[in-house]
C-alpha positions in Angstrom: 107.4 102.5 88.5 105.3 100.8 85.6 104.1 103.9 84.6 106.9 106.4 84.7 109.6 104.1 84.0 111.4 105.2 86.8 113.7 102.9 89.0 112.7 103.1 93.2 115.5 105.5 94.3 114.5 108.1 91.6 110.8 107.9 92.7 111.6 107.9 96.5 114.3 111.3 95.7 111.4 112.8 93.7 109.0 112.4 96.2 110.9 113.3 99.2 109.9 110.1 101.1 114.0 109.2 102.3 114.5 108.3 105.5 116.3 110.6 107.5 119.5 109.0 109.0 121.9 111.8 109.7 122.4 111.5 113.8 123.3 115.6 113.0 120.2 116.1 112.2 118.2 114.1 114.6 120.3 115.3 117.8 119.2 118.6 116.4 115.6 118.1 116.2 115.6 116.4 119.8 117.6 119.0 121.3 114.6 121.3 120.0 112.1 119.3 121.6 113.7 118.4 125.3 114.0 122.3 125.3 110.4 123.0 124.6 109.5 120.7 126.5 111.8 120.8 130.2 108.8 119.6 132.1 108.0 116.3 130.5 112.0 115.4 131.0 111.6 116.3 134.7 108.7 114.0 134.5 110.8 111.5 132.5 113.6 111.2 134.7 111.5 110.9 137.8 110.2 107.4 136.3 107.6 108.2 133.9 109.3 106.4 131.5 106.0 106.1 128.9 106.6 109.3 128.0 109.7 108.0 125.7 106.7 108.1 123.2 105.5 110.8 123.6 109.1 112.6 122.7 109.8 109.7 119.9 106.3 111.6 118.8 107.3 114.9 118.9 110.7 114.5 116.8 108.9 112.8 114.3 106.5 115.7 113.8 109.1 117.9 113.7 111.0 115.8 111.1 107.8 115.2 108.9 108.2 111.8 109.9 111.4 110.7 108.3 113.6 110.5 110.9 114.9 106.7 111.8 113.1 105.3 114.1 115.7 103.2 115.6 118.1 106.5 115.5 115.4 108.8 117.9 114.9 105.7 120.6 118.7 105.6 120.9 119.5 109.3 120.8 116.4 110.1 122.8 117.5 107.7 126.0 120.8 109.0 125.7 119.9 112.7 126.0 117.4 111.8 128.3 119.7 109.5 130.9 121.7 112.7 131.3 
């Protein structure tokens, strides 16, 4: 900022580091991954719960980590309860 003059939200726009908060979006990326993925959830929802990680993982890879965090964990248990 001291050296561009720039305020934050410019730099953060020009950079492309925004945090990605549309659900739209995330449900998207998540249905990707439960799909490609059909044996993990079998594993899931026969009480291997740890691998919640490993598909919070997995949609921030396939976001180039900018999804919300707090978004994935709710969306992911969601899809993954039923």
């Amino acid at each position: 900022m001291l050296e561009s003059g720039q305020g934050a939200r410019a730099i953060v726009d020009a950079k492309g580091l925004r945090q990605v908060s549309d659900t739209g979006a995330i449900d998207a990326a998540i249905d990707q991954i439960l799909a490609a993925n059909a044996d993990k959830v079998a594993e899931y929802r026969s009480g291997k719960d740890k691998l919640l990680g490993f598909f919070v993982g997995q949609v921030m890879k396939a976001t180039g980590g900018k999804a919300n965090p707090g978004l994935v964990n709710e969306a992911l248990k969601r899809k993954l309860a039923g």
